[in-house]
ZAZAGU-742435 format. One record per atom (N, C-alpha, C): x, y, z; residue in three letters. Coordinates in pm, whole numbers, plus 50000, padded with zeros to 5 digits. Example, Ala and Ser with C-alpha at 12.3 -4.5 7.8 and 13.67 -1.06 7.14 Angstrom:
! ZAZAGU-742435
513194943150780ala512304955050780ala513204967050780ala512854977550708ser513674989450714ser512905000350787ser
! end
This chain:
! ZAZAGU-742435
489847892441375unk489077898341266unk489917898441140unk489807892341054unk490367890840935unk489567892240763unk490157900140686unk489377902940590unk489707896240474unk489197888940405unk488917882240280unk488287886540119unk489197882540048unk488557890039906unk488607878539803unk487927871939729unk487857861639653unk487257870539513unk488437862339438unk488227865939281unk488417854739163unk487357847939062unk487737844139039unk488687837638942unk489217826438877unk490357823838739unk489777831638638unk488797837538670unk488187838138510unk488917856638542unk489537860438603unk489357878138649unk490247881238486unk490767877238437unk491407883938295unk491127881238163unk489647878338210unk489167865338089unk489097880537953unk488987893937937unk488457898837850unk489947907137862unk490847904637874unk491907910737872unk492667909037719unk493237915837657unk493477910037516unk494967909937465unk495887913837588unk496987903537564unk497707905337705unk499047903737733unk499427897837865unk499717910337919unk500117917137921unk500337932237956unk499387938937977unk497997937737905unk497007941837978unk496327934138097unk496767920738097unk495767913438179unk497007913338346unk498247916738308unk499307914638393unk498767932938436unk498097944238414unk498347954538474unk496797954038543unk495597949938473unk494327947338592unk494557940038727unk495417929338727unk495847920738816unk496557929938898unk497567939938910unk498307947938972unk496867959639029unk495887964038960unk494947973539050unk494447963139131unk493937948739102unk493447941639202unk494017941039348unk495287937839301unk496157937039408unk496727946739511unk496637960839429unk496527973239526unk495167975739597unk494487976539560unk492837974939615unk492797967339709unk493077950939734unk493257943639867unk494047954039981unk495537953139936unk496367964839967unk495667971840060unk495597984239958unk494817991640051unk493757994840164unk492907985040132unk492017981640258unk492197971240353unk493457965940331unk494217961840459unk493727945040420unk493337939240350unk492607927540327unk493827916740356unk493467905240414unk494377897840484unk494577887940397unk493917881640316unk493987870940201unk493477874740080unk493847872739971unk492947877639826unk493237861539784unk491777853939793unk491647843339698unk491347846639598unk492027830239488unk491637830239369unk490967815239378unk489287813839347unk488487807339285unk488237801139165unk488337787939173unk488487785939057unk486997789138956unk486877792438844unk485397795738710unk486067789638640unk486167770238574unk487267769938468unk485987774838312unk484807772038384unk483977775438242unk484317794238155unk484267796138288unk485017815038235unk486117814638172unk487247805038210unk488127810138136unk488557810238022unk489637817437919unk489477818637801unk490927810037747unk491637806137862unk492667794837823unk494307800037808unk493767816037782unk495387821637781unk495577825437907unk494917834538011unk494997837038096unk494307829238199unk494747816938240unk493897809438327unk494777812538509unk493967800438592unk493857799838752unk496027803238810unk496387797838691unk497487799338695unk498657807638680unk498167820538561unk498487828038546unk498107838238640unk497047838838731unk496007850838793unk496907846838897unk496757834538944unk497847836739093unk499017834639078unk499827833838973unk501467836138962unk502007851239012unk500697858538897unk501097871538888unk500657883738984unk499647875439111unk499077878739204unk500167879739322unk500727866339312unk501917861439460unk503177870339437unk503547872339291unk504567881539296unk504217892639307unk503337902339283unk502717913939337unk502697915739454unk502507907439507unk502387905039668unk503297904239749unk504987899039639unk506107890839752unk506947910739711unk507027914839849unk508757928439844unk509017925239740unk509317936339727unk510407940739615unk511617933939664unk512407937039728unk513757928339744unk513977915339772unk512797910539764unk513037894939731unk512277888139612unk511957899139481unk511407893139371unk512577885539264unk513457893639267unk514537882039208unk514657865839279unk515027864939395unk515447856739415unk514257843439471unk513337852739495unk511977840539459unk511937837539329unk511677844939248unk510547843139119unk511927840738989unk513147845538979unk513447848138858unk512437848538763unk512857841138625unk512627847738561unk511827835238487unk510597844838430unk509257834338441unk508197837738334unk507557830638246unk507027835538143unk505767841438193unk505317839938289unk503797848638313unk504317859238390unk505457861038412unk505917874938507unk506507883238375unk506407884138228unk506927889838085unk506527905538163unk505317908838164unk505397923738191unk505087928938333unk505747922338412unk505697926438564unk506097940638588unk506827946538474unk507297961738497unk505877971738496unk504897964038476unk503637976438470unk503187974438568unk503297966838679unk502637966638779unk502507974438890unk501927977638955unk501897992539025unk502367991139166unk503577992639231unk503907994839367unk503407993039497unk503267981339560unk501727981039664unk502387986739782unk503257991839784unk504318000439954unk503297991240087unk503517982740086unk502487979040227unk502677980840301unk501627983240416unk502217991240581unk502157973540631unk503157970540713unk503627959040784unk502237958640897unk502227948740940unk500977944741034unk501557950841168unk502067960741205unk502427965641314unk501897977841292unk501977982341171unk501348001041108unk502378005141109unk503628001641129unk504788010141108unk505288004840969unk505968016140848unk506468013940772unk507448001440753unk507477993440651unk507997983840664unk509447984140605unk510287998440561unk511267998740583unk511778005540705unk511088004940779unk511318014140893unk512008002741036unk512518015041174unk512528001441254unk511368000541363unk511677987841423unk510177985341485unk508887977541385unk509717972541323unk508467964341204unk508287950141170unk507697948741107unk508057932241079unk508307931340921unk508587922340878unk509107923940732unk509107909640682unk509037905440548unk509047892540500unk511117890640455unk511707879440484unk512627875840470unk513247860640394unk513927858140315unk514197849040256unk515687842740321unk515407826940397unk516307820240407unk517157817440337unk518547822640296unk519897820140231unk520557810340258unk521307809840340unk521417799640332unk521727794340563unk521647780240562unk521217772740686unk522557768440736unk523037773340881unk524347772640937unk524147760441086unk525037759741106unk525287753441231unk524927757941357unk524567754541461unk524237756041583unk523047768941606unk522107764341541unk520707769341502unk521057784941476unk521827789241351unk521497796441326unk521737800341150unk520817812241076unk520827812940947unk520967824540890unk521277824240781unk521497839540690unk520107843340617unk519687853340643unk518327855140565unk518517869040519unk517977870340404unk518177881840326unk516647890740333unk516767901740411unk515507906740458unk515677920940369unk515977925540261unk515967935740186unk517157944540284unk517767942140394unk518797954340423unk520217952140290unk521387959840380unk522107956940238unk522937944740242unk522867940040347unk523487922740329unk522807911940394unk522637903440375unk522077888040408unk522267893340597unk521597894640646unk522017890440840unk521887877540887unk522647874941007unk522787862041074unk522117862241200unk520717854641187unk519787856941324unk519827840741372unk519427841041504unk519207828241529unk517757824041529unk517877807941540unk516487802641477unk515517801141633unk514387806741647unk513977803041739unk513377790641817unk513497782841932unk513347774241965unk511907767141898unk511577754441892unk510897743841778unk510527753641660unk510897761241582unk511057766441468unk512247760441379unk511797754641285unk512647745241187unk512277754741033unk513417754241021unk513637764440848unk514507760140756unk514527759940596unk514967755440512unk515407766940450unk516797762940323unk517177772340245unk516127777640151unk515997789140109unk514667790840072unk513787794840081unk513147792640211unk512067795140250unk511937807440318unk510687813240327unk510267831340354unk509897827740503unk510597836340555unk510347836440713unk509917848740733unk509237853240852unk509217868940937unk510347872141031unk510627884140966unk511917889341054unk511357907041133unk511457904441252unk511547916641352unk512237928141329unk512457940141276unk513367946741279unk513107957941424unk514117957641525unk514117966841604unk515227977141602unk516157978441536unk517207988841481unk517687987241330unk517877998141263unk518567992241167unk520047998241201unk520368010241299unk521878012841266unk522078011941418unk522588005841526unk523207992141413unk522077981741392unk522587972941343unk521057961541270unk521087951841406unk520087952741450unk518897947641579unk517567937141508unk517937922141514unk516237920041421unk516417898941493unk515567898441471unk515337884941558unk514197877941448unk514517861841440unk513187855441348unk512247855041412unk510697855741417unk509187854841462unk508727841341393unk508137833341482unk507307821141443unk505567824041439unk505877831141347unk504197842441294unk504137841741140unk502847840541119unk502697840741017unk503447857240879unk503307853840776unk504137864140717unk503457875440707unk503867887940740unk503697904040704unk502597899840566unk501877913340567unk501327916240477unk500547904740344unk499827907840247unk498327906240169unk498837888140135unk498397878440171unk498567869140146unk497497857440052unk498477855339921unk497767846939824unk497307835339818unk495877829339779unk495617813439767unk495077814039714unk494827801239670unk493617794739572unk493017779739641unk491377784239630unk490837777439703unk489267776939637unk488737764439659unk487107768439573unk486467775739660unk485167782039613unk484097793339687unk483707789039832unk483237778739793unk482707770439952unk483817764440034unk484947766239996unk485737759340155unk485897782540199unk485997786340070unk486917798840134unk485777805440281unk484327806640189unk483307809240284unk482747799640393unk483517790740385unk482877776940520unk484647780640649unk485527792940630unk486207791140717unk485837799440841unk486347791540922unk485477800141078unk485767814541103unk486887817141020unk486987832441041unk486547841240940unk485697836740813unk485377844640772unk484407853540727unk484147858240875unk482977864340898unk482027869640834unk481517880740747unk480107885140741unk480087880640553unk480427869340517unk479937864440359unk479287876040284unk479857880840180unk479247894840156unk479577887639950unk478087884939916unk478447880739735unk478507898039666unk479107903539600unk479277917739548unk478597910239387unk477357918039394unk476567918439258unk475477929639231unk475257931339126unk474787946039081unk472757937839087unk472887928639137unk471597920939137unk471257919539332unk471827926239400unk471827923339519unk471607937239580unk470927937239697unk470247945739765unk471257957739782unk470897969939711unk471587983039752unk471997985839863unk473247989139879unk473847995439994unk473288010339993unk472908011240089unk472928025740210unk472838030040299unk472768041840324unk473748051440425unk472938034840550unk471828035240531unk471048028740670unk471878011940695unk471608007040581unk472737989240526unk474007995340554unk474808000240559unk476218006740629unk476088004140744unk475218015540810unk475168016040985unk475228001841007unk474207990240940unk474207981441031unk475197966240999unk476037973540883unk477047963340833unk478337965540961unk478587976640921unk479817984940990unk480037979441147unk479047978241198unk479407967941343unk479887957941346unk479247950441245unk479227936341214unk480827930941175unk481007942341038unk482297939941014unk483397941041083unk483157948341179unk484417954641256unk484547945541350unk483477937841401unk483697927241520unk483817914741458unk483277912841368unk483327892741285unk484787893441137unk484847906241106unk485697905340996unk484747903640871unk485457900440725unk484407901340630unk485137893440548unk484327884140421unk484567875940337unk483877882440220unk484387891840125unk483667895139982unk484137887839876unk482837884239823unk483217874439655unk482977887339536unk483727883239450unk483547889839324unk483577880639176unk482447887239087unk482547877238964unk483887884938868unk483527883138756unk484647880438640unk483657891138521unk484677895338450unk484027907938311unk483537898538261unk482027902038266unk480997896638158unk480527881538200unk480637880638359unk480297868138422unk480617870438523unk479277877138559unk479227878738739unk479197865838778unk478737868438955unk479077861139040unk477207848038979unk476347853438981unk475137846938927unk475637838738814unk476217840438725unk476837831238596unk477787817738661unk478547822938716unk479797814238777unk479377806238863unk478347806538947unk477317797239017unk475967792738966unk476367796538841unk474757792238804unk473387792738853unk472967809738916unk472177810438988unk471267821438868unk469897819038938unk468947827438851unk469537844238872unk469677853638829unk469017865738878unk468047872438965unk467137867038916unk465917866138938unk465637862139096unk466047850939124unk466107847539200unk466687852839356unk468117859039313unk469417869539386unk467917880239455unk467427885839315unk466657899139356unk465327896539459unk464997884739466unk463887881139512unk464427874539656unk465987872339688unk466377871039844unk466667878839887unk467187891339823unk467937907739893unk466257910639869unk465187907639848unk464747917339949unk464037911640028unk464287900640085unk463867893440226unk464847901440317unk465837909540296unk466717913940397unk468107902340409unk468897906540543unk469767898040600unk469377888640647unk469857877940625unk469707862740634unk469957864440818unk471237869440828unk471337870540951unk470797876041083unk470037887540985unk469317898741083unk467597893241118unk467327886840992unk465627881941027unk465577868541044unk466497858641022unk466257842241071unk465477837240886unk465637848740756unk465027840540670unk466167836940564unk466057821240555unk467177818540443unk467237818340306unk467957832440234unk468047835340124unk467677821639992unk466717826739887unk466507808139805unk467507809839745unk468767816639730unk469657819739612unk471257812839725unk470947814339823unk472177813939852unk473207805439901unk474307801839816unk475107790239818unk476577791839964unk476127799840005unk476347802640139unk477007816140187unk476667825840111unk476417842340167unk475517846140255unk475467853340350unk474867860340431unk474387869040329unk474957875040267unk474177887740208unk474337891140055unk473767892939953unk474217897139806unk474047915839826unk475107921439772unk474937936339791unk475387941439671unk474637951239625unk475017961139497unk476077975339574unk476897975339533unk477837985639625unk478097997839528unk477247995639366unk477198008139281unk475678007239205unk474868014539329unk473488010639282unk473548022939172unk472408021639086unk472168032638977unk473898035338876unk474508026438873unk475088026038798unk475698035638655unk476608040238632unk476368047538497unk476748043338389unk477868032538405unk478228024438277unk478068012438245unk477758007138176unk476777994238148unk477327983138232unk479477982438257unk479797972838347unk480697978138418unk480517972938527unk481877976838608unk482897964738643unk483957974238635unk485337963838583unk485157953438751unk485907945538712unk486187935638881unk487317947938979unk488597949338903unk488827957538997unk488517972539012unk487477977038937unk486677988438998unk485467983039125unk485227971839076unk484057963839192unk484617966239301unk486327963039332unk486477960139440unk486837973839479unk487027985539479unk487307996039515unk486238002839577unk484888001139494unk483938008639507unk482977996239621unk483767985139627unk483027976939742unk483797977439869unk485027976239913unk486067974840023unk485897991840073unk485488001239988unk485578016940044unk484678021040160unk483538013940107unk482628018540244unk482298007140339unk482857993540269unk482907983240408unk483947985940484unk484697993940474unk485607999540555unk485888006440644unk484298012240642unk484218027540714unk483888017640849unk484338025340971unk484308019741119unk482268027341192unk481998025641267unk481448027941336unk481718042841414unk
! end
């Protein structure tokens, strides 16, 4: 079960200089965070974008949000779309074990230092010096490169490399239709203020769904929803949410470029727009809730 959040190039298009568009990008990125979301794509809208903040800037400043703290120097130095990375807000992520990830018993992201003789390497996993683990059998690693490291003690230091994918919220960029054509990403959910209201009753019968298939939510861009960026009527959106779930009655939405479902997750609204990363807060909160 794996959860998915797609946003797209266009997410800083009304941002009006880099420090503001570098601190929306940081709530985005806590928002995945927090609801445990396993990938946050970035989609490409090149018609949305406004040219300063493009596909490139959104996931520069996305992946370093994303990479520990103790290995942002030595990935990223020093980089013109990372200028105001100091506003970005702290994502403390709980490690895919639920145990704190400075803690022991965890898993943790680690950077290959450097590559020794008789399979083994120095990797700098945020303790206070580089450790020397060995490489596990057909696991091949370069200087450089971010591995997963085990921690089972830290005093004294106990930690072994894992041939697993890396700890915590992981970044890509990918177009709309490969992200929603992958086999794991279960219940296609388009987030638009033109799509069938969530309630208490659309919960009950999401909340199963999600918890056993996982979930794929799209989100549009300020001042170019998800209907703009696909070039779909409105009109149209409103006239398939209320045929229901595509999935639940066998009828196929005329709007839909391959969602299961369009959902308004702030029906009755009070302010004329809601930001993308308020979308995603007020959408991931109650797809969250369990059964």
């Amino acid at each position: 079960m794996t959860v998915s959040v797609l946003v797209p190039s266009s997410l800083t298009r009304e941002a009006e200089d880099k420090r503001e568009a570098t601190r929306k990008l940081g709530y985005v990125a806590r928002a995945a965070t927090i609801f445990r979301a396993d990938r946050l794509i970035v989609y490409p809208d090149r018609e949305g974008e406004t040219g300063r903040f493009d596909g490139g800037f959104v996931s520069t400043v996305l992946r370093y949000a994303a990479t520990p703290p103790y290995l942002r120097n030595e990935v990223w130095g020093m980089r013109d779309e990372l200028e105001y990375a100091g506003v970005l807000p702290p994502l403390r992520a709980m490690s895919q074990t639920g145990s704190e990830s400075t803690g022991s018993g965890s898993s943790r992201q680690g950077i290959v230092t450097e590559v020794g003789p008789e399979g083994r390497v120095r990797v700098n996993c945020g303790l206070q010096h580089p450790i020397s683990l060995n490489v596990p059998p057909k696991m091949a690693v370069e200087e450089g490169e971010r591995v997963t490291v085990r921690i089972s003690s830290r005093r004294p230091v106990r930690a072994k490399l894992e041939n697993v994918p890396l700890p915590g919220l992981s970044i890509e960029q990918t177009d709309l239709q490969a992200a929603l054509g992958r086999e794991d990403a279960g219940v296609r959910i388009a987030a638009s203020r033109f799509g069938e209201e969530l309630t208490v009753g659309r919960l009950e019968t999401l909340a199963g769904r999600v918890q056993r298939d996982g979930m794929t939510v799209a989100f549009g861009a300020p001042e170019r929803g998800l209907p703009a960026i696909l070039g779909i009527e409105e009109s149209a959106i409103e006239a398939s949410s209320g045929q229901g779930d595509a999935a639940d009655n066998g009828v196929e939405p005329t709007a839909d470029p391959g969602f299961d479902l369009w959902l308004n997750t702030v029906p009755d609204q009070g302010s004329e727009v809601v930001r993308t990363e308020e979308a995603l807060f007020a959408t991931l909160a109650p797809l969250s809730l369990r059964e």
